[in-house]
N, C-alpha and C positions, 0 to 999 in steps of 0.2 A: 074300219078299214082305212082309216087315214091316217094313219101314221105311217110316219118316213122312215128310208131306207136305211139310218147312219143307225136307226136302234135298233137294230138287229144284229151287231157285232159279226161274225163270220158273212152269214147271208148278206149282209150288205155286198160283197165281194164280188158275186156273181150276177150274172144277167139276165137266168132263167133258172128254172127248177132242175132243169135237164142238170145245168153245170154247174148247180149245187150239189146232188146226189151224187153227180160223176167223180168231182173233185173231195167231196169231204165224204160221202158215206160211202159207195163201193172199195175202197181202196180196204177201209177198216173191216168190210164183209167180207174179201177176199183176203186179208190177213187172218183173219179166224178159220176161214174156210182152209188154207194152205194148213196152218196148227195142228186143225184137224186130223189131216192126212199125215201128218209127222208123227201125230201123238199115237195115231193106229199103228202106223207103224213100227214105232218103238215098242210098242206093244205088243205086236206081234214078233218081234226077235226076243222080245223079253221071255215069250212064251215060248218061243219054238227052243232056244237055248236053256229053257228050265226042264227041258227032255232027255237032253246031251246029260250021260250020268259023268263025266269030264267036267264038266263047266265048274267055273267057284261060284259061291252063290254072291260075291258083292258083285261082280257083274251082269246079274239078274237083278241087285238091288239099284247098279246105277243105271238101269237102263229102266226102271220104273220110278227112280225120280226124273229121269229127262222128260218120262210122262206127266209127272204131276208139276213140276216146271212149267211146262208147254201148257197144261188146264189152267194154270195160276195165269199165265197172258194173257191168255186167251178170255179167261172171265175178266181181265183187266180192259183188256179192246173193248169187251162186253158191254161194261162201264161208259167207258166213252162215246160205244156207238149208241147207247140209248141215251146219251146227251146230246149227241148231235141231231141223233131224229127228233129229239125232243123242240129243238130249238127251231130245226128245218120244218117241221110241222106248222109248231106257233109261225114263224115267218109268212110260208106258206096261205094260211087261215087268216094273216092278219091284212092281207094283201102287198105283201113288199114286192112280189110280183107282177103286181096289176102293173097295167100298161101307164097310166098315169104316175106311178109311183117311180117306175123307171126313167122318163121322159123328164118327172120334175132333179133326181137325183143328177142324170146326165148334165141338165141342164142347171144344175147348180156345181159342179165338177168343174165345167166350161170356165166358169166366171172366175 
């Protein structure tokens, strides 16, 4: 638990756990989360317009690569968000949090 705040690379940043998760990880869960709902949806016009016997079919085809686009970021975020938790955790665990760790960081910032 003793180790300082400056190796921790991002988590150093922040003050509390709260305004680590706020700042680095939910933003990247609700980028996936929003994907989601694109990628259903696209999905869902891709379907309902493979019914229409009018339709051409490369516009059923580009409306199922805008889905498989949106899957390709979306496991890209994927990526990054289990490196962030990854990091936030170790942090977390390692005490960069503890109240001492903060106080000594501040108080080395000061100087």
């Amino acid at each position: 638990m003793g180790e300082t705040v400056d190796k921790f690379g991002f988590a150093a940043k922040y003050k509390s756990v709260g305004e680590l998760f706020n700042t680095e990880i939910l933003p990247i869960i609700d980028a996936i989360s929003r994907l989601g709902v694109a990628a259903d949806g696209f999905a869902s016009a891709a379907n309902s317009v493979s019914h229409i016997n009018i339709t051409e079919q490369h516009q059923i085809k580009e409306l199922l690569e805008l889905v498989f686009d949106i899957r390709r970021s979306a496991e890209d975020l994927q990526c990054l968000l289990d490196k962030r938790l990854c990091a936030a955790i170790k942090a977390v665990e390692s005490g960069v949090f503890d109240v001492k760790n903060i106080k000594d960081a501040v108080e080395s910032e000061e100087k």
